[in-house]
N, C-alpha and C positions, 0 to 999 in steps of 0.2 A: 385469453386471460392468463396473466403467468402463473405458474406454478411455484407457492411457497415452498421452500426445502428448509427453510431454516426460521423460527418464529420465536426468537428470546421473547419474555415479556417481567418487568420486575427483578432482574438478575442483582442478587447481592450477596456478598460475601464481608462477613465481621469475624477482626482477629480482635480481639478483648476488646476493646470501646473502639476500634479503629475498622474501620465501612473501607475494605480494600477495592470493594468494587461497590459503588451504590444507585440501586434504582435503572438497570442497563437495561432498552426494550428496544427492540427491532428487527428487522423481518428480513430475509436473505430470499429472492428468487432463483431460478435455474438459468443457468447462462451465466451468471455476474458473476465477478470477482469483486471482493468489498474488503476494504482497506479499513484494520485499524491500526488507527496511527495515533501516538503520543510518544511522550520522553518516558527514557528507562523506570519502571515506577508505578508509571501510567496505571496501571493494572489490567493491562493486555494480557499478558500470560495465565493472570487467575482467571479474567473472564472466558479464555481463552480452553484452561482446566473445565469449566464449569460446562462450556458448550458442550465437549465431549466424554462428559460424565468423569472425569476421570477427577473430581471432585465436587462436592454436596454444598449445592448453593445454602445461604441462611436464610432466603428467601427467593420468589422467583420461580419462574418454569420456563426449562426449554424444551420444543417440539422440533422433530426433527423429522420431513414430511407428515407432519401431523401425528407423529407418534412422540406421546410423554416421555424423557428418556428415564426420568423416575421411575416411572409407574410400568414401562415396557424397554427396562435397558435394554434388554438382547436386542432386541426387535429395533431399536432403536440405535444400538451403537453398531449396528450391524450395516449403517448405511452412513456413517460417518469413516474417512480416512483420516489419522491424524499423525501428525507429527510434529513432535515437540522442539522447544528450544536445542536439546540436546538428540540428534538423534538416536534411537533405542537397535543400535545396532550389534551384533552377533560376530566381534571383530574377526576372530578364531576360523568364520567360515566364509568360503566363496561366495560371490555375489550371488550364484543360479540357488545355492545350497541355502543361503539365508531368505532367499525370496520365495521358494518352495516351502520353506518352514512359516513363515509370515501369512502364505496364501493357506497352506492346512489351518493356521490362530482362526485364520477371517473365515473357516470354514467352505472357503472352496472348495468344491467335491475334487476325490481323487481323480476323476479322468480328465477334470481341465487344470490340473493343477498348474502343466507344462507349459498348455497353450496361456496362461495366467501369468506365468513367469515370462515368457517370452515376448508376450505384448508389453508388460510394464517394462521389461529391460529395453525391447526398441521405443516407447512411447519418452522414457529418461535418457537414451541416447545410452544406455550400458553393454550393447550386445557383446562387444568385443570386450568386457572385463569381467563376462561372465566366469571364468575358471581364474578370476583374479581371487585374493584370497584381499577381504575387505583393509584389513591394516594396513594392507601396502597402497592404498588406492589414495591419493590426494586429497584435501577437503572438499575440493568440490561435488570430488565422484560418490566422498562417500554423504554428501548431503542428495544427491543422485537416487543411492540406493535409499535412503531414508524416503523421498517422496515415492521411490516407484513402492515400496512396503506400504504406501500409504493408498496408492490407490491399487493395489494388486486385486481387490474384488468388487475393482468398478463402480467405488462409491456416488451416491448422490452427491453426497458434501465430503468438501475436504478441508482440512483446515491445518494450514501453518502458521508456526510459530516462529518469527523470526527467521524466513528459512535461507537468506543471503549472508547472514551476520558473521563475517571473519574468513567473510571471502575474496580473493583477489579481485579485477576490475573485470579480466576474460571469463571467470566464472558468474558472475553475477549476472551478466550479460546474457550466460547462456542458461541458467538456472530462470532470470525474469521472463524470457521468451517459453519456456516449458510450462511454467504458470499459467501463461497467457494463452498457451494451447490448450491448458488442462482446463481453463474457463471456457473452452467454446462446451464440452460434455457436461461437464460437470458445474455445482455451485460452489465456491475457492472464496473460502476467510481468510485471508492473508494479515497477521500481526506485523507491523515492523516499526523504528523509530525512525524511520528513509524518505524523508518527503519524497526522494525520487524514486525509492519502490511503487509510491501511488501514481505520481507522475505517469511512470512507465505500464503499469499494468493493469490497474485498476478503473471498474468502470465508476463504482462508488466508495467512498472516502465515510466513516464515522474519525470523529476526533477524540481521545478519552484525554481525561485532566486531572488528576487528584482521586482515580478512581467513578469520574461520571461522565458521561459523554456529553460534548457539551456543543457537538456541530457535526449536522448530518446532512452530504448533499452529492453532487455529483463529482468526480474528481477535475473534472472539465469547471464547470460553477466554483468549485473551489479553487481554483485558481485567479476566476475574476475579483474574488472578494475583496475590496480595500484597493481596486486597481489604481494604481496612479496615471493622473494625467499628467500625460508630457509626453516626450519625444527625445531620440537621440538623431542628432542633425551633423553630418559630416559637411562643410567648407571647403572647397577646395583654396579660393581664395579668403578668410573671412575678413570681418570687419572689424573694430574694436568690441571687447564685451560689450559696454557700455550703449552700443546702437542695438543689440540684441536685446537688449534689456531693455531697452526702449520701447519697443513696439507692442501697439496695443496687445494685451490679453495676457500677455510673457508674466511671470509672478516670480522670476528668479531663473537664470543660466549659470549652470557652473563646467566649466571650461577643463574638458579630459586630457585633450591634447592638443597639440601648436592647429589641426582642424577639426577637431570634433567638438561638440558642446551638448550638453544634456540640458534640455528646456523644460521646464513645470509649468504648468498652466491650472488656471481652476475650472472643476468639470463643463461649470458653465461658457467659457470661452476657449476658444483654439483656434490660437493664431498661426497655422499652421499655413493657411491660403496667404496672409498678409506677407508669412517669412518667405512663401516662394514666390512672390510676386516681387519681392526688394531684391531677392537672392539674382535674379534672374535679371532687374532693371539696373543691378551696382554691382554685377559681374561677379557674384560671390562665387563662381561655379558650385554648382550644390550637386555634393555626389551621391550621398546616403539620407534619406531620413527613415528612422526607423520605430513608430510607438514602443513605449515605454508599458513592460508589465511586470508586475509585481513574482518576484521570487515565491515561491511556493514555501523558502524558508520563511521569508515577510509577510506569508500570509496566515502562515503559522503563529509566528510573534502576537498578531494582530488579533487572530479570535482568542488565542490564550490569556492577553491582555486586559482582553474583553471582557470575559468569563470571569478575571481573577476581581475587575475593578467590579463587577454587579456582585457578584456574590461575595468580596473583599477577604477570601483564602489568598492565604500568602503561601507564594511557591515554595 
């Protein structure tokens, strides 16, 4: 049976008549990394606050392994890492110097303070900027040091908040991979507006929209959602459109370049056997075909759209 680490149920937070987050409930196991994902606004960030106490839901409870973080903060945020939008970093001092001080916060006993420091600085890839002094360190290093502060006492749950955001393409690259390791130990909320943050690291995918979640599934299933059917078909020699479009089951080809064509079909037929069967009898040399699947941006559009026409909030 998995082990819950993380159990929102009812999470809401109201600024004057306005529900910034409303009605948020779901359950985090050990292993996972769970992606929430929406645009800037979303209310990622508050619900974000709210998991790790570091603001008072207006309704709602979070359990964090089964402990209230209301009713047993210490006990409670004691097993939570976090790090925010902004990391809460100590520019002024050395990488070893600010993470030793971060591991005393988290209450680390003084004899493992070192060995504390030292694993989270090789588990972030920091060893070598240990006696760097944090300001002079790049963005990436120092979003680096903000994750290893976050798990410096070995949290259950970790949770970031936007933690790639205004990073070059080599950083993010190597920040999503650190993630992706820190989810084999630990349970990792990952906040981002990056479809390809989930893409890449995540095992399960929430959507938030206007403050409500409004799609919860695998980030794998999330991808098939609204797939299209059809095909990308490279020609070596082709034919006129018009014979492509011809052929039973085809419902429209639009023509990439002087040998590729992009073919639609409805779920119900696919004429895929027919196109290699003529490709093959009228000498088309057929060098590529390749299904057609939905961008994970289109898949986005698609539930948002969804969500916005049943319930008829306007973005």
């Amino acid at each position: 049976m998995d082990t819950v680490t993380v159990e929102a149920s009812g999470l809401t937070r109201v600024y004057g008549n306005r529900a910034a987050v409303n009605d948020v409930s779901f359950t985090l196991s050990k292993g996972e990394v769970l992606g929430f994902l929406g645009p800037n606004g979303a209310g990622k960030s508050t619900t974000m606050k709210m998991l790790t106490g570091n603001l008072a839901a207006s309704a709602g409870t979070v359990k964090i392994c089964g402990i209230d973080i209301v009713e047993n903060p210490k006990e409670a945020k004691a097993l939570i890492g976090y790090l925010p939008e902004q990391p809460p970093l100590y520019r002024e001092l050395t990488v070893s110097e600010f993470l030793a001080l971060a591991a005393r916060l988290h209450r680390v006993s003084g004899s493992h303070v070192k060995k504390a420091v030292q694993v989270a600085m090789e588990r972030c890839g920091l060893t070598d900027m240990s006696k760097r002094l944090i300001e002079n360190l790049s963005k990436g290093y120092q979003q680096r040091v903000g994750i290893a502060q976050a798990i410096i006492h070995r949290p259950a749950v970790i949770v970031l908040d936007e933690p790639t955001v205004g990073l070059d393409p080599t950083q993010i690259r190597e920040i999503r991979t650190l993630i992706r390791e820190l989810g084999d130990h630990s349970s990792v909320i990952l906040s981002t507006h990056l479809l390809s943050e989930v893409e890449s690291v995540c095992d399960r995918v929430e959507i938030m929209h206007h403050g409500r979640l409004i799609y919860g599934d695998t980030s794998a299933h999330m991808q098939q959602y609204g797939r299209v059917s059809g095909f990308i078909v490279s020609l070596g020699n082709p034919p006129p459109l018009g014979v492509l479009e011809s052929i039973a089951g085809v419902g429209s080809v639009e023509q990439l370049s002087a040998t590729q064509f992009r073919v639609l079909h409805t779920p119900e037929s696919n004429p895929k056997s027919m196109l290699l069967t003529m490709a093959e009898q009228q000498g088309w040399r057929l060098e590529q075909l390749t299904p057609l699947q939905a961008t994970l941006e289109e898949v986005f559009a698609k539930i948002t759209e969804a969500e916005t026409s049943t319930t008829g909030v306007n973005p």
